[in-house]
C-alpha positions in Angstrom: -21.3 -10.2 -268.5 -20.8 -14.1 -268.2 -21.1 -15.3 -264.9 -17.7 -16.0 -263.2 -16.2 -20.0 -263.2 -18.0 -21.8 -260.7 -15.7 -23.2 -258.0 -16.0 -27.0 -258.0 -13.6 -27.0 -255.3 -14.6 -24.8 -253.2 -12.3 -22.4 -250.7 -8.7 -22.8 -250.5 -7.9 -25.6 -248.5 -4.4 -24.2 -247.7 -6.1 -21.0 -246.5 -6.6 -19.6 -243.5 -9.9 -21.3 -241.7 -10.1 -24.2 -243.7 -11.2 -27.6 -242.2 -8.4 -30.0 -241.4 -9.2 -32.5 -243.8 -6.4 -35.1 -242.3 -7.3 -37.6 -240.4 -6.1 -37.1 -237.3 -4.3 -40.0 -235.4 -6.3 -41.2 -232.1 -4.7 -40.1 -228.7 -3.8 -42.4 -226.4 -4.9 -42.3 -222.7 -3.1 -43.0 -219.8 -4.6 -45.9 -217.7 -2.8 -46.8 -214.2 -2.4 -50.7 -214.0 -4.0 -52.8 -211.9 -4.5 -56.6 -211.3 -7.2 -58.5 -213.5 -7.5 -55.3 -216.7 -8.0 -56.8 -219.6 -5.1 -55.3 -222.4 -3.8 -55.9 -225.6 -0.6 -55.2 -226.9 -0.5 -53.5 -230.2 2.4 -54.8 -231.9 1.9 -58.4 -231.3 -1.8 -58.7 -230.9 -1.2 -60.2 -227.3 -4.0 -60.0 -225.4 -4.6 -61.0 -221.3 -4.9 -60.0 -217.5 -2.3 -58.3 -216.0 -1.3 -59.7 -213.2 2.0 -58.2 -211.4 4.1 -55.1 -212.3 8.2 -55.8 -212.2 11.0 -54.2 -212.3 13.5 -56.2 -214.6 17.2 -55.3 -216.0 15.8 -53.3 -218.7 13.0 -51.2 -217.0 9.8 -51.9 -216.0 7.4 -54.8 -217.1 3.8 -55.1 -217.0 3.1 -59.3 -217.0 0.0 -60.4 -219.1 -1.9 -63.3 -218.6 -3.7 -64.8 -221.4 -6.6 -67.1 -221.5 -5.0 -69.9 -221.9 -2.9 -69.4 -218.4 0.4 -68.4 -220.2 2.0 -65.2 -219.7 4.6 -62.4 -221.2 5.9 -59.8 -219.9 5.9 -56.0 -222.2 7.4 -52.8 -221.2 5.6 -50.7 -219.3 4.2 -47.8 -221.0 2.3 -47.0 -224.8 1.7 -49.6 -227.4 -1.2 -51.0 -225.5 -4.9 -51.1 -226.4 -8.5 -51.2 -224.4 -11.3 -51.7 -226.5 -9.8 -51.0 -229.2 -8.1 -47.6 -228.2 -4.6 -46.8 -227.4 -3.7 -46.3 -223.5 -0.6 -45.6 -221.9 0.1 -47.9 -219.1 1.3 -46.2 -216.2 1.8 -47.2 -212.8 -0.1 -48.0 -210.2 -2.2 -45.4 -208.6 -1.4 -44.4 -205.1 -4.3 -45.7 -203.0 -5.8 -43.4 -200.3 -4.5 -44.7 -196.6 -7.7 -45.8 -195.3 -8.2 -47.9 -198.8 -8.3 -51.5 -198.7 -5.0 -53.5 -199.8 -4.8 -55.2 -203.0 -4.9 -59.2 -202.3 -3.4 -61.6 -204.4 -5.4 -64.6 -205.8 -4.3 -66.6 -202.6 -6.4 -64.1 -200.4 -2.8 -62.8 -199.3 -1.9 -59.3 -198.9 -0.1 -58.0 -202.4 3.0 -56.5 -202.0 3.3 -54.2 -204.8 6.7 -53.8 -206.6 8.5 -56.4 -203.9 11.3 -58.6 -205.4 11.5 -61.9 -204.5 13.7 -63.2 -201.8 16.5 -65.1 -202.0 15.5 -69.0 -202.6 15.5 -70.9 -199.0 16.9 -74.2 -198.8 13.7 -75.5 -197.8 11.5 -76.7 -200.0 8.0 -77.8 -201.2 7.4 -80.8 -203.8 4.2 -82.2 -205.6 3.7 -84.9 -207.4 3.6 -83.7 -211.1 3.3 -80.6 -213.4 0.1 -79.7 -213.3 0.0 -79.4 -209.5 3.2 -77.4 -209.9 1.4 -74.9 -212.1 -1.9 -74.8 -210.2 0.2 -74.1 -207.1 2.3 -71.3 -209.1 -0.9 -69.8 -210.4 -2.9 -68.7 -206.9 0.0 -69.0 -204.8 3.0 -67.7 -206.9 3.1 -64.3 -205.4 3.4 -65.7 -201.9 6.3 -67.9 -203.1 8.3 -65.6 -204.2 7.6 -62.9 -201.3 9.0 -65.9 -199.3 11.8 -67.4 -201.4 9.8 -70.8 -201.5 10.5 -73.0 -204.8 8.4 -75.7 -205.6 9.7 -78.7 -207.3 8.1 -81.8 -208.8 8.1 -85.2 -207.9 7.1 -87.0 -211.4 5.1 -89.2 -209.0 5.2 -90.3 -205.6 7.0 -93.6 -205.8 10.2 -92.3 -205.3 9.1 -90.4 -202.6 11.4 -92.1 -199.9 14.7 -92.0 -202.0 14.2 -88.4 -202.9 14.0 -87.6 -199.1 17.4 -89.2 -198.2 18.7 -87.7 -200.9 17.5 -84.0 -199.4 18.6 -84.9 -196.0 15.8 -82.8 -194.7 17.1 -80.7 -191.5 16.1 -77.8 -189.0 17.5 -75.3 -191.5 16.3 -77.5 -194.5 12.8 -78.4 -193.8 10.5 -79.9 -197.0 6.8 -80.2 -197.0 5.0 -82.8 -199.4 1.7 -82.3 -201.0 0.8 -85.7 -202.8 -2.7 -86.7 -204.9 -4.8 -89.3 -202.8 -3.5 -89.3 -199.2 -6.2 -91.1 -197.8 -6.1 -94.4 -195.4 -4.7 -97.2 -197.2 -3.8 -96.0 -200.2 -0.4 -96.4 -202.1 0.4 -93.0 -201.0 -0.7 -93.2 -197.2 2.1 -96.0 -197.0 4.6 -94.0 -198.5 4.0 -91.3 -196.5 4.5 -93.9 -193.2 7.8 -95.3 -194.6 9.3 -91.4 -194.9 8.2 -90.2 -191.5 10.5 -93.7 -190.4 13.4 -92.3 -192.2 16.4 -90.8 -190.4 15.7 -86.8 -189.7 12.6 -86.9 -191.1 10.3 -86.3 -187.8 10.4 -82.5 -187.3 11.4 -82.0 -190.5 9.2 -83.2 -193.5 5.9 -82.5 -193.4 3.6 -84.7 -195.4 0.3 -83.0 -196.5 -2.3 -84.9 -199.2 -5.9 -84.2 -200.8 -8.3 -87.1 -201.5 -8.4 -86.7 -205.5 -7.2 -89.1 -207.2 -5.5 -86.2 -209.4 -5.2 -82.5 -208.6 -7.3 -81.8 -211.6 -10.5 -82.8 -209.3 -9.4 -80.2 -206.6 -10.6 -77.1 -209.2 -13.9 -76.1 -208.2 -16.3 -78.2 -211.2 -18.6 -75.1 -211.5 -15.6 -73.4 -213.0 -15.7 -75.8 -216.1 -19.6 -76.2 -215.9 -20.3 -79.4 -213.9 -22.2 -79.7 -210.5 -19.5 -82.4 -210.0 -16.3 -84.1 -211.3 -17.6 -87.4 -213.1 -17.0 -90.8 -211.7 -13.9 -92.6 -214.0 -14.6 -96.4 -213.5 -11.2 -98.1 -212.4 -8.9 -99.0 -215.2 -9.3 -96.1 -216.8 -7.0 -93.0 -217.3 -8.6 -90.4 -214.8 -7.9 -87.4 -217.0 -8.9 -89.0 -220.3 -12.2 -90.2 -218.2 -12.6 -86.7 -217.4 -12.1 -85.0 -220.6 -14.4 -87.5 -222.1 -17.0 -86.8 -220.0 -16.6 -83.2 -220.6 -17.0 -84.2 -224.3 -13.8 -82.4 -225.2 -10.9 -84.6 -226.8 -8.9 -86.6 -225.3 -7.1 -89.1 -228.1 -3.6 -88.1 -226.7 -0.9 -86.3 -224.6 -1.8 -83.4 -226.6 -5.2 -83.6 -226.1 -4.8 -83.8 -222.1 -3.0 -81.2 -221.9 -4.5 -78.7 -224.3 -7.8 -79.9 -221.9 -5.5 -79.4 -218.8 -5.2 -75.5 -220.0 -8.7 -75.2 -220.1 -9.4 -75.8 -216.8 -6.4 -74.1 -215.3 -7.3 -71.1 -216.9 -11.1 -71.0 -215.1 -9.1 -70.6 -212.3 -8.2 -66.9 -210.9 -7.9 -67.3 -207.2 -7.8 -69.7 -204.6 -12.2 -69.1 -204.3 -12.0 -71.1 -207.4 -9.9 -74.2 -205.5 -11.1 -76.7 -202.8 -10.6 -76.0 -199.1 -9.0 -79.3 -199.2 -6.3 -78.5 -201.3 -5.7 -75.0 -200.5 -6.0 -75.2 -196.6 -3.1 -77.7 -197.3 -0.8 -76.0 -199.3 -1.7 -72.9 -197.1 0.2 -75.6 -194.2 2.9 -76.5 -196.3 4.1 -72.9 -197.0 4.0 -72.1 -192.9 5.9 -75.0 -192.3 9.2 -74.5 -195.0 9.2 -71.2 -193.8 9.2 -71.4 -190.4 12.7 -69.4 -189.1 15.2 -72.5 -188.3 
């Protein structure tokens, strides 16, 4: 008898026992958020730190900070990645009570899921955009747990105008960080000519740092250096800088693509000098001191 018709595909693969030969789609794992984890969001490719948790019109948002310092904001929820692997963001976990608080990247207690207060009319100004942002970045959380905005100057020439303009007050106290307040400077003089102005003793506050630019106030070890170069007079102190760096610095673009770079070395206020941050530290005590 001729042997049977060998099987060349073996068992029936719609049968009872037979291996699941579809590939099965990876599960994704819940992950509670929390400050500084690394995520990517799968849809857009975005990847960064997050940073806060917020509750917005539409839900809630998990922000993401990239390397670059910018940020975005995504539902919280699936759709992100770790390694590779899909996770489900979820919130926070509940901490035990004797656990440690969170701190934010000023060193200040972080108030999970708070919404920012109401804007007071006081006010704090510096002299330009990147101190605006560097400001924003480690102390941003304690800003808007205290309604503080900070607004720029574009330089401190004006300084005196924009002050009578404000017509500072007991309920309407501004404080002043500006580059280079050291004796005899431009900006020492300024300083003198606003504390002579009509309602400005008691309050305005004037606070400085002795850079020449806010740049020199991030930590160098952050960008590699044991110390900020030495720009000889005449020339641009941020071109000087990102020269010496050896990264370019043709133009506006280049300054600020270099500005980036530095700002995003920075992740707390560990990575800024005690002589800017003990300052701005002042400035916020004294807008929000209760009128």
């Amino acid at each position: 008898m001729p042997e049977p018709f060998p099987d060349r595909y073996g068992r029936d693969v719609l049968g009872a026992g037979a291996p699941d030969l579809h590939r099965r789609r990876p599960v994704a794992t819940e992950v509670p958020v929390r400050r500084d984890l690394v995520v990517e969001d799968a849809a857009t490719g975005w990847t960064g730190a997050i940073t806060r948790v917020e509750k917005q019109a539409g839900g809630v948002v998990v922000v993401l900070e990239d390397a670059r310092g910018r940020t975005r904001s995504f539902p919280l929820g699936p759709g992100f990645m770790i390694d590779g692997k899909p996770v489900v963001l979820t919130p926070p976990a509940r901490r035990p009570a004797d656990a440690k608080p969170l701190r934010s990247a000023s060193g200040s207690v972080y108030v999970e899921g708070a919404r920012a207060r109401t804007a007071r009319a006081s006010r704090i100004w510096v002299e330009g955009k990147h101190d605006a942002e560097l400001v924003q970045k480690v102390w941003g959380h304690d800003l808007r747990i205290e309604g503080v905005v900070v607004e720029m100057l574009d330089g401190a020439d004006n300084l005196p105008e924009r002050v009578t303009q404000f017509a500072p007050s007991p309920t309407r106290r501004l404080g002043v960080l500006v580059d280079h307040l050291v004796p005899g400077s431009k900006e020492s003089r300024l300083a003198e000519q606003v504390m002579r102005l009509p309602g400005a003793r008691g309050n305005v506050l004037i606070l400085g740092h002795p850079y020449v630019d806010v740049w020199q106030a991030v930590r160098p070890a952050r960008v590699g250096l044991s110390e900020w170069p030495h720009v000889p007079r005449g020339t641009d102190i941020k071109v000087g800088t990102l020269r010496a760096l050896g990264w370019p610095c043709a133009d506006q673009i280049d300054i600020a693509e270099g500005w980036r770079r530095i700002l995003a070395t920075v992740r707390s206020y560990a990575d800024v000098e005690p002589t800017l941050s003990g300052r701005i530290e002042e400035l916020i005590d004294w807008v929000t001191i209760e009128g």
